[in-house]
N, C-alpha and C positions, 0 to 999 in steps of 0.2 A: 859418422863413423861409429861402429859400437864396439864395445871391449870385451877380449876373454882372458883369460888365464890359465893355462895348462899347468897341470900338477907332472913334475918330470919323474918324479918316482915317490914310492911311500904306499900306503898297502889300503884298503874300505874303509879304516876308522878316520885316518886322515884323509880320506877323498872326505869323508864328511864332511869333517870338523875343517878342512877348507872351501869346502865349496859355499858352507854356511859364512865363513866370515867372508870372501868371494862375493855374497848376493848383499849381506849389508853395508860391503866397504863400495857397493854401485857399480860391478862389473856384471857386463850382458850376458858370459857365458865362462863355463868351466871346461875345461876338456881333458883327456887322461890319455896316455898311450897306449898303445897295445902291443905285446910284444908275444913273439915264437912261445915263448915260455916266462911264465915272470907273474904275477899280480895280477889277477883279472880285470881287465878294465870295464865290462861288464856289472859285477859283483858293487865294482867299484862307483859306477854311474848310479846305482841302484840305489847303492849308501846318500850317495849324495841326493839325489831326490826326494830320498824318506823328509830330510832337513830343511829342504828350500822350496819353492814358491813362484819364483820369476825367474831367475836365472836358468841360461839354456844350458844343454849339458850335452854333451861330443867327447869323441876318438879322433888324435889328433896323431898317427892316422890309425885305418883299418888295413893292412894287405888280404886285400877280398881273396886274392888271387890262392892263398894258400887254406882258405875256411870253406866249411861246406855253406852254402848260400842261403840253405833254409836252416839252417841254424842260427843265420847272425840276422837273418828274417824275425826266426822266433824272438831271438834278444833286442830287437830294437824296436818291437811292436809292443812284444811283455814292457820295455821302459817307458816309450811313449805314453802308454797310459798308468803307470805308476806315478807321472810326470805331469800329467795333464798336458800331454802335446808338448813337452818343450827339447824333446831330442833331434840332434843335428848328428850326418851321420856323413864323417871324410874319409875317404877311401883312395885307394893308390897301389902301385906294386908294391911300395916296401921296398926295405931295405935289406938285400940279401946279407948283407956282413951282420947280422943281429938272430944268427943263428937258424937261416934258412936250410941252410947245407947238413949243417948238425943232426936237424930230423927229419933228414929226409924229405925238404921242401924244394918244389921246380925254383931252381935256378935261374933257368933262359928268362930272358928278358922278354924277345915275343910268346914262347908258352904263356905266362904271367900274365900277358898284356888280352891275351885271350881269354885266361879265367876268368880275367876282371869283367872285361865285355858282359861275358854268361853270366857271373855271377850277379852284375847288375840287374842285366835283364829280369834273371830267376827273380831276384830281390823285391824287386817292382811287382812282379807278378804275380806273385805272393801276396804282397799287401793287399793287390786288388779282391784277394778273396779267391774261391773255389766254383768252379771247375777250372784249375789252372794244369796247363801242360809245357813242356819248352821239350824239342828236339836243337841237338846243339853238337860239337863235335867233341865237349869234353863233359857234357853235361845232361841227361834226360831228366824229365820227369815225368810224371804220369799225374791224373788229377788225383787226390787224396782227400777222403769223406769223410776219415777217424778226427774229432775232436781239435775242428780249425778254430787257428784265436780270432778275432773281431780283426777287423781290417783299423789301422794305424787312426788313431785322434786326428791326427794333422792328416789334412786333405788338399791334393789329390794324391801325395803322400809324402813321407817323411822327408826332412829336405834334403839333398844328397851335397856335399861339396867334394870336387874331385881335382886329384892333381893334375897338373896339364904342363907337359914339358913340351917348350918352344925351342925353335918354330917346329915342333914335328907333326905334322898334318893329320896324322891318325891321333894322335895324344889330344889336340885339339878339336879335333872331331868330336871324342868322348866327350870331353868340359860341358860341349854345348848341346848335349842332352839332358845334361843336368845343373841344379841349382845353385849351383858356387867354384870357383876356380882357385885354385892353390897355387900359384903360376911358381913356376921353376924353368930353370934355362939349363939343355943340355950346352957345353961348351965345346970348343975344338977340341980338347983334352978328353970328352967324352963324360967327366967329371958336372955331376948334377948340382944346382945351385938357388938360393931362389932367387927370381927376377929382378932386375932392375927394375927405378919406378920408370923408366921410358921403355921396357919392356912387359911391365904391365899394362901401360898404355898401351900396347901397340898390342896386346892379348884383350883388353878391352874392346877395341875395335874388331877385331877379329869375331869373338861371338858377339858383336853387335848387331855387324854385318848377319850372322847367320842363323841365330837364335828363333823360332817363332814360338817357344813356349810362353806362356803368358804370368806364367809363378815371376816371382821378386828373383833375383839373380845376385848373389855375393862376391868379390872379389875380396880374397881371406890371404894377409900375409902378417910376418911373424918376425918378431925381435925383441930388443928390449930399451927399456925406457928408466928414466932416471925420476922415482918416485915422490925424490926431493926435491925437483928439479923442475914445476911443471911448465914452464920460459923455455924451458931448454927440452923438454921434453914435444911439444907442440912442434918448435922448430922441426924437429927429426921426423914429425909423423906429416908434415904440411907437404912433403914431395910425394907418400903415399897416398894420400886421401885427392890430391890433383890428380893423381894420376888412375882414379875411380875405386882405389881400395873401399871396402864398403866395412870390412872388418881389420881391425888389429888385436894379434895373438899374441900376448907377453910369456913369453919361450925363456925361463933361465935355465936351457940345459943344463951350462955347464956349472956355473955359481947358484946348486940347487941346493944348500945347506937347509933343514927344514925351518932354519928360528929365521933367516933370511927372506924363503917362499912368507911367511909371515908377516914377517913383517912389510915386503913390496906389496901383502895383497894390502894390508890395511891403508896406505897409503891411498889407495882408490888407484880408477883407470886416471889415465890422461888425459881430461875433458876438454 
């Protein structure tokens, strides 16, 4: 299992200045949010790579579904190679309550779930370089010859991790195109969650059975851990890592005090 750490808020100086104490306290990746409006997480990836070396560095998440596709093409191609290949790129609908409605961003849940579709596609498409075209039902392109960037370091291309809410058969479809699952569980209630670990299991199976890409495949979930604690800390992560998680995302939403993010990075992951 390997380790990240997501920054829950704070602006490029401090993506830096943690992602750098992040790569020497031995975790595997950094990741930042992205939000309607707020902080670039972009800008902020950027900072963070000027400073580091090995640690991988991600959007935890992206809602593709509200960005134009060749734009977050151009931003994670320009980072890729600022980075030397070490960008991871999580993608999802997002979270309409975080100021979707505000500006004017689709709402519907299947609208959403359709940008996302295209927008992947586009995404992909792009990477592979020009002559690229996509007809789509919310989305054309046409091929474009003015001043394309080099196609992404990491090959066959950047890795994608994608939400996949269970058991919904299309959400799960999507997962198993691409290279990592973020598994969540719609409830009776309608109310989204993340998975259980016998619910990741059973999302394991699922794109195991169906998969035939031949890339490494991630299974990415998120909580948090007791720094001080690492007896105690192991216990909590031994029902995810059974159950095929392949990454763990130390998430202090809520208790994200900046001297606190500090101090839990220095403490290292939970090995």
């Amino acid at each position: 299992m390997k380790f990240g750490f997501v920054m829950p808020s704070g602006d490029a100086r401090a993506a830096a200045d943690l992602a750098g104490l992040a790569e020497d306290a031995g975790w595997d990746g950094f990741f930042v949010w992205e939000p309607v409006w707020g902080i670039d997480a972009w800008v902020c990836l950027a900072a963070a790579a000027m400073v580091t070396r090995r640690i991988r560095l991600g959007t935890m998440i992206t809602p593709l579904s509200r960005m134009r596709p060749w734009k977050l093409a151009s931003e994670t191609v320009t980072l890729d190679h600022l980075s030397g290949g070490r960008v991871t790129l999580s993608v999802g609908l997002g979270a309409p309550d975080t100021g979707f409605a505000e500006f004017g961003e689709v709402t519907d849940r299947k609208t959403r779930a359709e940008l996302l579709d295209e927008g992947l596609e586009i995404l992909t498409g792009l990477w592979k370089g020009q002559p690229f075209s996509y007809e789509g039902r919310h989305y054309r392109v046409k091929p474009a010859g003015f001043y394309p960037p080099p196609p992404p370091v990491q090959q066959p291309r950047i890795p994608i991790w994608v939400v996949g809410a269970w058991p919904r058969e299309k959400s799960m479809r999507r997962v198993v195109r691409y290279d990592g699952l973020l598994p969540s569980t719609i409830g009776a209630d309608g109310k989204v969650r993340q998975a259980s670990p016998l619910e990741v299991r059973e999302m394991a199976a699922y794109v195991a059975a169906r998969r035939t890409l031949e890339m490494p495949f991630d299974i990415v979930v998120e909580g948090v851990t007791p720094g001080d604690d690492p007896a105690r800390a192991r216990v909590l992560l031994a029902p995810w890592e059974e159950a095929g998680a392949t990454w763990w995302i130390e998430a202090h939403w809520e208790d994200n005090a900046p001297e606190k993010l500090r101090a839990r990075l220095e403490q290292g992951p939970p090995r």
